[in-house]
N, C-alpha and C positions, 0 to 999 in steps of 0.2 A: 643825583636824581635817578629812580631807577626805572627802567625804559622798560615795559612788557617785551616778549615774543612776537605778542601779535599788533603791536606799534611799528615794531621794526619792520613787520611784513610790510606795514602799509606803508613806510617809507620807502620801501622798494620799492613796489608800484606806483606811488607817487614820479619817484625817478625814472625808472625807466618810460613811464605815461610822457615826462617831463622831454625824454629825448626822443620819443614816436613823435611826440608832437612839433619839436625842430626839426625832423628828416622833414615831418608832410609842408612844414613852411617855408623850411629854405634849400631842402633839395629839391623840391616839385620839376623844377626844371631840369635839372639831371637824371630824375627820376625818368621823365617825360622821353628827354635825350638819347635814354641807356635805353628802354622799350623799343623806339623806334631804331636803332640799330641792330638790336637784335630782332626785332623784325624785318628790316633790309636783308638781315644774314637769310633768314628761312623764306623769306620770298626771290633769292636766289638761289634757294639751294644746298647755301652752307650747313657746315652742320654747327653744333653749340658745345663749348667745355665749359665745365667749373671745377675749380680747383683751389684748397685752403689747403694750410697746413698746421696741425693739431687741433684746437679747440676752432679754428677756424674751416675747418672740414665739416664742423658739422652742420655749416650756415651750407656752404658748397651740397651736403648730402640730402638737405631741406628742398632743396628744387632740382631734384632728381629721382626719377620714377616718382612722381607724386602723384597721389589723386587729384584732381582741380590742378595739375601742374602742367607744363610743356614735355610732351614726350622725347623732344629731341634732345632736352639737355640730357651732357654724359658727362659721369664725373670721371676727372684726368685726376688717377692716384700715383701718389708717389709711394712706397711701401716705404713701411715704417713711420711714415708721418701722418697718416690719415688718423686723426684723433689718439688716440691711447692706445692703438694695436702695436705697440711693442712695451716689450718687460727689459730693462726697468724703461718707467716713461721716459724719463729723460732723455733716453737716445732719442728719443720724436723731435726734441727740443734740438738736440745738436746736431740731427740731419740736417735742420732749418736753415743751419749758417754754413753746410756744405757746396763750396761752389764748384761750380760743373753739371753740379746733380737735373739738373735742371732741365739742361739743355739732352741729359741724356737720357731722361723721361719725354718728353717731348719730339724728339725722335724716333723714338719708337713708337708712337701713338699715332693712331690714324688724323692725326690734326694737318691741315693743310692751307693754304693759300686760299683767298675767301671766306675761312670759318669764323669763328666768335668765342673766346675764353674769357670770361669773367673769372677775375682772382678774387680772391676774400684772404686779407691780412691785419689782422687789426693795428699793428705796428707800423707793416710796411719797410719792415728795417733790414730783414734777416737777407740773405741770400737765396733762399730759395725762390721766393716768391717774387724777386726783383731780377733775377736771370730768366723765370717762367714769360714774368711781359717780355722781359728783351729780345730774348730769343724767338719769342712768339711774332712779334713783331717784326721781327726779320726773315721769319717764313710766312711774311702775311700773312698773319690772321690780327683782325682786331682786338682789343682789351680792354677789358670794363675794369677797373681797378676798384674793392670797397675797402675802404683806410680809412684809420682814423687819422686825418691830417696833424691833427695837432702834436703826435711824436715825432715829427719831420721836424718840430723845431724847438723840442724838450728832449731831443733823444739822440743819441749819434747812431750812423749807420753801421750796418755792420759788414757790406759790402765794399769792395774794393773802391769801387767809381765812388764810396761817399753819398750815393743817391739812395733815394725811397723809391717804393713802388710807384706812388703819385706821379712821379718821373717817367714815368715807361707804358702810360696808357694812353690811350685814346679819350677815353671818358674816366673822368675818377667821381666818384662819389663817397662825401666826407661822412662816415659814420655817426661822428660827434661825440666818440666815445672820450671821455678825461683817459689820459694818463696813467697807466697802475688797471686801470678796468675794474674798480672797483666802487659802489657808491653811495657808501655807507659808513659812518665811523662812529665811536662810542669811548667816551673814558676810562672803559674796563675792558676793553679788548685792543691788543696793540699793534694792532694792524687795521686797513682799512679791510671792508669787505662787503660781499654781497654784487657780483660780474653782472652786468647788464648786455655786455656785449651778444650775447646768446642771442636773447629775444629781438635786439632791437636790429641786428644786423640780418636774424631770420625775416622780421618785419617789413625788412627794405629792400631784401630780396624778392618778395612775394608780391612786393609794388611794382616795381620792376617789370616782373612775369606779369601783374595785371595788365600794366599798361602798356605789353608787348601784345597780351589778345586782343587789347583794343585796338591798337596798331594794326592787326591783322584785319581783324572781321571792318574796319574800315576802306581797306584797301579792295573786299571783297573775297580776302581769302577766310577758309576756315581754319583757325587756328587750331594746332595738329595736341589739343590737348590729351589727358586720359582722364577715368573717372573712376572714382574707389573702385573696388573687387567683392568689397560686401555691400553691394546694392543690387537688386536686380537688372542686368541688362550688361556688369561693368565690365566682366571678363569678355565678351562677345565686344563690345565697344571697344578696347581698348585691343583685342586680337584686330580690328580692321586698321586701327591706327598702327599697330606695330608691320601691318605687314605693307601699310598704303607706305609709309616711311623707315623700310628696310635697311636702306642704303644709309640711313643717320643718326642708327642706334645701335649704339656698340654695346650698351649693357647686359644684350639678352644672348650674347654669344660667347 
């Protein structure tokens, strides 16, 4: 049978519609959980990191400097692993399972005791991203972990300890992405395809942040958001937030 173009579009949609719609049913509470933490952090003080590695950086760069976004989040890069900035890619990939690296990025980054790093791994397998909670965790800062649970139990690790990221947070939140990240197949193409992870992990990020300004303007604070730059008023609004919150934004320096 032969399948259009634009069927298979709509099967994508279909799917990933299919997996927005289990984050909002069965993570609500995590969702809920992971807001009000990182609202704890900014109404102490703390400051915020996000951190992925490859295609998972780009969830991590989605809530960072954003318009409608929190200004405090900064993203904690590792060089060479932040999406495709090295040639050939593959070294991105085989930073991933370097261990040590981790803990010596993390070190030199203004991250401290009280702060808040949310990891983004779709795996949760590699080394990088499970010495980033460990170590993070032992210089007190909290961990929002976003995994797709279900390679903890389809997948071996590829860290020493045998653990997953899932292992090393504070809060995890289960993406629900399959296996492979791919969510589409066809008896004329021999592979699966079509990643959802993208969308639906930037989706649940962005819940997250929502229900982190709700958390705030509840509590009676203002949430230290910014607002696009092409509207009028956004560069002037967004210089008082940068300068009221100096001390928690590494990006601009």
């Amino acid at each position: 049978m032969t399948i259009s173009g634009s069927e298979l579009g709509g099967r994508f949609f279909d799917a990933a519609i299919g997996l927005l719609e289990r984050l909002r049913d069965e993570e609500a509470e995590g969702i809920a959980a992971a807001g009000t933490l990182i609202a704890d952090t900014v109404a102490a003080e703390g400051r915020l990191f996000a951190f992925g590695a490859g295609h998972s950086s780009l969830a991590a760069q989605e809530i960072v400097y954003r318009a409608g976004g929190l200004a405090l989040m900064n993203l904690l890069a590792v060089p060479g692993a932040v999406g495709v900035d090295v040639v050939p890619a593959t070294l991105g990939s085989a930073l991933e399972r370097v261990e040590g690296l981790a803990t010596a990025v993390l070190d030199s980054s203004p991250a401290r005791a009280g702060d808040l790093l949310v990891i983004i791994s779709l795996s949760g397998r590699n080394a990088l991203p499970i010495e980033m909670a460990m170590h993070a965790r032992a210089l007190g800062l909290k961990v929002i972990g976003i995994t797709s649970v279900a390679y903890a139990s389809e997948t071996k690790s590829r860290h020493a300890s045998g653990t997953y990221l899932k292992d090393h947070c504070d809060l995890v939140l289960d993406s629900k992405i399959p296996v492979g990240d791919a969510e589409l197949t066809l008896d004329t193409v021999p592979a699966p395809f079509a990643p959802a992870s993208g969308v639906v992990t930037s989706a649940l990020l962005q819940a997250v942040m929502a229900t982190t300004a709700g958390a705030l303007a509840d509590r009676g604070i203002e949430p230290p958001l910014l607002r696009s730059g092409n509207v009028d008023g956004g560069h002037e609004w967004n210089a008082r937030v940068f300068e009221e919150y100096a001390d928690r934004i590494f990006y601009l320096r």
